[in-house]
Backbone bond lengths (Angstrom), bond angles and torsions (degrees), N, CA, C in turn:
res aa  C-N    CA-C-N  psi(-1)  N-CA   C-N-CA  omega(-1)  CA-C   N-CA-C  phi
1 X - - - 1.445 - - 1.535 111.91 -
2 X 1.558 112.72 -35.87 1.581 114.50 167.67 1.374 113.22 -33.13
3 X 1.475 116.44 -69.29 1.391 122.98 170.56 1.473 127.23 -29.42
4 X 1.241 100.19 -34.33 1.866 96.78 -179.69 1.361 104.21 -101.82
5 X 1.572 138.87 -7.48 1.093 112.36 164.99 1.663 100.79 -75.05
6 X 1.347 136.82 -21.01 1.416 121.95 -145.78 1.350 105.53 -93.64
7 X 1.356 87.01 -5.45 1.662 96.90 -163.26 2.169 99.12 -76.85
8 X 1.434 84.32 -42.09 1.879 100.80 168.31 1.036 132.27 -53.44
9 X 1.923 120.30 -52.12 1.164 111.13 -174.57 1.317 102.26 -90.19
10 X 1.632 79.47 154.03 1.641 106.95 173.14 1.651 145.93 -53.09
11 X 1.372 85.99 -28.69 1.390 100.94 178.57 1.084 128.28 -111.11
12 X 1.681 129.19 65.78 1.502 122.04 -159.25 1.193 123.22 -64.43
13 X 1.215 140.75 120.90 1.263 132.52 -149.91 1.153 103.04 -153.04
14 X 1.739 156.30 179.57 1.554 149.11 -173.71 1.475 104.72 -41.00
15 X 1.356 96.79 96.08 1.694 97.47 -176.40 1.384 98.40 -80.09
16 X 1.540 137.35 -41.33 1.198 136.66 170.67 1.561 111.63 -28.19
17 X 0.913 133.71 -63.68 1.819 150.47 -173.08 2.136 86.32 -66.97
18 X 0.772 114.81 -62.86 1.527 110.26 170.91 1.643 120.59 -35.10
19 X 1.577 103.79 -58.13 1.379 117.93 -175.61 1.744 96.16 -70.63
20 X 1.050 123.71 -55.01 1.229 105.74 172.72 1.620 141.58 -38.74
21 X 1.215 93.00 -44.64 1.839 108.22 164.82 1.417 113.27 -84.78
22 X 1.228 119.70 -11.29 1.651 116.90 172.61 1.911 95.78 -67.22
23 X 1.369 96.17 -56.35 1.733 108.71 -158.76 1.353 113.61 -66.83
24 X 1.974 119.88 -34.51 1.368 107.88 -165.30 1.700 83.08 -108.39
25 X 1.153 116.72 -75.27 2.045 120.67 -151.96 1.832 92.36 -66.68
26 X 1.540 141.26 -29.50 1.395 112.03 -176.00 1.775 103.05 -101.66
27 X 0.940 118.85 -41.91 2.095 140.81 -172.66 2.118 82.45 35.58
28 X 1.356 97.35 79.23 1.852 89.45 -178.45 1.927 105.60 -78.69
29 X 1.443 82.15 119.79 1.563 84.96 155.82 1.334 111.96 -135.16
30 X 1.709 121.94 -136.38 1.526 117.26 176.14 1.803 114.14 32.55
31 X 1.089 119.53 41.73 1.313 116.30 152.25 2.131 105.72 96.73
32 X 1.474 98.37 -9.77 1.532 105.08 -176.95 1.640 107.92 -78.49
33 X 1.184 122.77 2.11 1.295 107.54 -178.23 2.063 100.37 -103.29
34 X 1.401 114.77 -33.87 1.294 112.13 157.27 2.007 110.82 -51.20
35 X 0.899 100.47 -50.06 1.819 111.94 178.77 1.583 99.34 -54.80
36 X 1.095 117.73 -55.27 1.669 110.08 166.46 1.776 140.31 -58.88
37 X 1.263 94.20 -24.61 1.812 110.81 -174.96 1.328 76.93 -84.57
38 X 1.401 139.76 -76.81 1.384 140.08 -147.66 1.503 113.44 -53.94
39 X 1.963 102.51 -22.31 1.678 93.54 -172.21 1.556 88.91 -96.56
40 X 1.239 126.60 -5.65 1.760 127.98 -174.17 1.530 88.33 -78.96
41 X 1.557 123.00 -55.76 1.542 99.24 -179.46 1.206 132.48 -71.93
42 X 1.460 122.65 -18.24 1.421 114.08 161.75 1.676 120.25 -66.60
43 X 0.807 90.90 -38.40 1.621 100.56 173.60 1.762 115.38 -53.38
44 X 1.600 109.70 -46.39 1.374 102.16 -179.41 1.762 118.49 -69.89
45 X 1.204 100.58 -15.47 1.602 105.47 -170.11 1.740 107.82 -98.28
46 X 1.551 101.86 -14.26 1.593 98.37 167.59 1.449 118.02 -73.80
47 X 1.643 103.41 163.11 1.198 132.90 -151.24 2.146 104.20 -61.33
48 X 1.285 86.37 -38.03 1.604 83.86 -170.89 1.696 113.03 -90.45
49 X 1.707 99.79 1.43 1.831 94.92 172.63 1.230 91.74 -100.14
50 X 1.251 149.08 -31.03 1.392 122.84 -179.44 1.649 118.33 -101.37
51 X 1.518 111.86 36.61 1.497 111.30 171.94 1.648 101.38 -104.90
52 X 1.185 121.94 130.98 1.708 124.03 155.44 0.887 100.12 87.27
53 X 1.622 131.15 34.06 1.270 140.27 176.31 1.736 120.41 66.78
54 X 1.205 115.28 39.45 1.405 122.40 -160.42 1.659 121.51 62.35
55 X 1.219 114.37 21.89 1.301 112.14 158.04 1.393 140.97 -26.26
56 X 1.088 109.00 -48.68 1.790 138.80 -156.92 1.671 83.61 -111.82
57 X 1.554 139.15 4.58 1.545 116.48 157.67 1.153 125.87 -91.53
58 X 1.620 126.59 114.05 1.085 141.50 -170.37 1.331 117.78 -55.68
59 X 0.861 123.15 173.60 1.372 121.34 -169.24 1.714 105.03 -77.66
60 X 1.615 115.68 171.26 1.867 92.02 168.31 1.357 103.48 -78.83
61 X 1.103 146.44 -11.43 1.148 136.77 -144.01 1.208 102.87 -107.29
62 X 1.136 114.32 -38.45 1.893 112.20 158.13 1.464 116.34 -88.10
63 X 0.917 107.05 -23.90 1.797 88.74 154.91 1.796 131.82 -68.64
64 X 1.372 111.47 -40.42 1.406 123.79 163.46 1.685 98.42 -58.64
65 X 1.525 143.75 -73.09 1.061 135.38 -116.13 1.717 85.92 -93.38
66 X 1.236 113.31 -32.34 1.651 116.42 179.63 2.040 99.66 -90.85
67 X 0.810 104.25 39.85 2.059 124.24 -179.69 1.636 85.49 -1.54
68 X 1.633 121.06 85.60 1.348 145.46 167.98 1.364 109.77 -53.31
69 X 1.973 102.61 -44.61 1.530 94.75 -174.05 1.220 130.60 -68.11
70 X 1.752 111.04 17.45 1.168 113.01 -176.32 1.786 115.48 -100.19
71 X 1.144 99.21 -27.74 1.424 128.07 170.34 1.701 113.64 -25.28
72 X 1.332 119.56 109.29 1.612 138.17 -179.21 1.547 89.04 -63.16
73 X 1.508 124.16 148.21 1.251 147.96 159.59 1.494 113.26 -109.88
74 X 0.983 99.41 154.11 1.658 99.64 169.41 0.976 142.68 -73.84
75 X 1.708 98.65 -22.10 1.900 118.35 169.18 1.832 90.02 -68.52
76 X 1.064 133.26 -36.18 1.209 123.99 -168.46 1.427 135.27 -75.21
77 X 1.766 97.41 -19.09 1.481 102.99 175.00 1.664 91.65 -97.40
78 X 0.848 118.63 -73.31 1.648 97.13 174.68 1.370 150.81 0.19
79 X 1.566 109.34 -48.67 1.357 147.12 170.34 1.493 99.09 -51.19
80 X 1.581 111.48 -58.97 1.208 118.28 -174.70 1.663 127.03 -75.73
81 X 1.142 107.84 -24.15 1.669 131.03 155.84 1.956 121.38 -28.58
């Protein structure tokens, strides 16, 4: 499953240090690795990954190890408003 997130994000960067936190601190099963692609695609279409040419995209490895896909958006509190 590593493989298909890496294949997604944008910013390939020490995938080794990535694969490491995929395998020991996330090992996604029970439905968290869908929970992860889904927060990888909101994430690619937000405002601060596509300003300055992806500037502001973190590495995967700090996005996985700080679990991003959990991360509130602003379209999202709104929605609920």
């Amino acid at each position: 499953s590593f493989g298909l997130f890496w294949d997604e994000y944008p910013k390939r960067k020490n995938k080794i240090k990535a694969l490491e936190i995929w395998l020991k601190k996330i090992q996604p099963e029970n439905g968290l690795f869908e929970k992860i692609m889904a927060g990888l695609e909101r994430d690619k279409r937000s405002k601060d990954w596509q300003e300055n040419k992806g500037k502001y995209i973190p590495y995967p490895s700090t996005w996985l190890r700080n679990e991003r896909w959990n991360d509130e958006h602003d379209q999202e509190r709104t929605k609920y408003c």
